[in-house]
N, C-alpha and C positions, 0 to 999 in steps of 0.2 A: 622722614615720612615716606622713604621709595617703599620700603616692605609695605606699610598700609596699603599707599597708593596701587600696587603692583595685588597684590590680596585682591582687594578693590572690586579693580579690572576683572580681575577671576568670576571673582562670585555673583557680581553688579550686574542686572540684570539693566540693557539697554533699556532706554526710555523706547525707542522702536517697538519693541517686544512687547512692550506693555499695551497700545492699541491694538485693538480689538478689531478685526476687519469686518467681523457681520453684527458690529452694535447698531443698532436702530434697524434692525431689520423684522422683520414679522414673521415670527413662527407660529403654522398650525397649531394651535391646542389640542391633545385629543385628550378626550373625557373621558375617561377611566371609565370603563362598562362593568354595573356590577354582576359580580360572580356569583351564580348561584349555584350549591352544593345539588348533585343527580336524586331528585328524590326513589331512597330507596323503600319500598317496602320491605319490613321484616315479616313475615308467616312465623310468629310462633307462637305454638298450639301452650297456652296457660293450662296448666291442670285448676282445673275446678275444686273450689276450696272452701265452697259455701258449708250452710249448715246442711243443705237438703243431700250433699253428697251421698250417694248410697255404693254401697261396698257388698257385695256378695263373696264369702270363703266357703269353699269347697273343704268337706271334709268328711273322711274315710275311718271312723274310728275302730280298734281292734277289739278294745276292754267296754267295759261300762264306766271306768271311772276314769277314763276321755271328756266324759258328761259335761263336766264342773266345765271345762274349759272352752266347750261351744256354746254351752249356756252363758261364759261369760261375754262373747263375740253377740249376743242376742243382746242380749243387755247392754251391749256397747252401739246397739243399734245399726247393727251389722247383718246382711240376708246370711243366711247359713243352706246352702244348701251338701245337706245327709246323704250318703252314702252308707248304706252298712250292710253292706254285703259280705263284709269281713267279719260280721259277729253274728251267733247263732240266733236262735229266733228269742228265746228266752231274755235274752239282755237289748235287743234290738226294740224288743216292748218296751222294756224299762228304760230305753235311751226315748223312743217318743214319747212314753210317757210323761216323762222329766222335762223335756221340750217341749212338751202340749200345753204342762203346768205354768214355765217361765212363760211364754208367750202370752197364754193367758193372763196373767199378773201385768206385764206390759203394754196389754191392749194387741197383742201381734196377731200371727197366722199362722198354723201349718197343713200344709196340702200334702199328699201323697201323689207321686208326677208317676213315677213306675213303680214296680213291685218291690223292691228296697231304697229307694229314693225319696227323699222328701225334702220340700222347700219351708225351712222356716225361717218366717219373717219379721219383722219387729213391724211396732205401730205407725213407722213415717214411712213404712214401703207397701202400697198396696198391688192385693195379687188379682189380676184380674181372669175371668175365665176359669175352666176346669178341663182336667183330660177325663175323657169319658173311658170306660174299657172299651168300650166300641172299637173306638180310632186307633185304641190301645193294640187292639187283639187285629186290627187290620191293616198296620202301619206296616211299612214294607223296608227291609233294610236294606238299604242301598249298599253298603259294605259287606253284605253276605255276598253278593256276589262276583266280587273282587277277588 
């Protein structure tokens, strides 16, 4: 039994070592303080996704048979506002005309804003107001003199 014994001794951890010098003493408690996370604000701006959404497309047609395709932006209950400066006078009739028609059928609007310009509306956008030629003929451009 010397190798046990001798092992033993090694590994044995004295009876000394085993008490404890600050048993029965009293330690402070501290109470765990709860943590609360920084409230952050986020700012982000939702896009608006209702039904009342309203969308206005700008649009410049060359031909007349451009038409079909702003007419379908009307119908999709989309404001359109016309431009048609780019087409002669003869097809420029026959593009309001065709827009005056749809619009009508859908309960819409079209106004005349300047001299080839025109707002057409569907029936969930109302247009308030008018330009008169008056304000028209005495509106003064601030970029002409730039």
């Amino acid at each position: 039994m010397g190798i046990k014994d001798t092992f033993s001794k090694w590994f044995k951890v004295a009876d000394d070592d085993l008490d404890y010098d600050n048993y029965g003493e009293n330690y402070e408690v501290e109470t765990a303080t709860e943590v609360l996370p920084a409230v952050q604000k986020k700012f982000v701006q939702k896009k608006y996704e209702g039904k009342d959404m309203a969308k206005i497309n700008i649009v410049e047609p060359r031909v007349y048979s451009e038409v079909e395709t702003i007419a379908a932006l009307l119908l999709e209950k989309q404001a359109v506002l016309l431009n048609l400066r780019r087409v002669d006078e003869a097809q420029a009739r026959r593009i309001i005309d065709y827009m005056a028609g749809i619009a009508y059928a859908i309960g819409g609007d079209v106004q005349k804003l300047s001299g080839d310009i025109f707002l057409c509306a569907p029936s969930n956008i109302e247009i308030e107001g008018m330009l008169s030629e008056e304000s028209e003929a005495n509106h003064i451009n601030f970029l002409d003199s730039i």
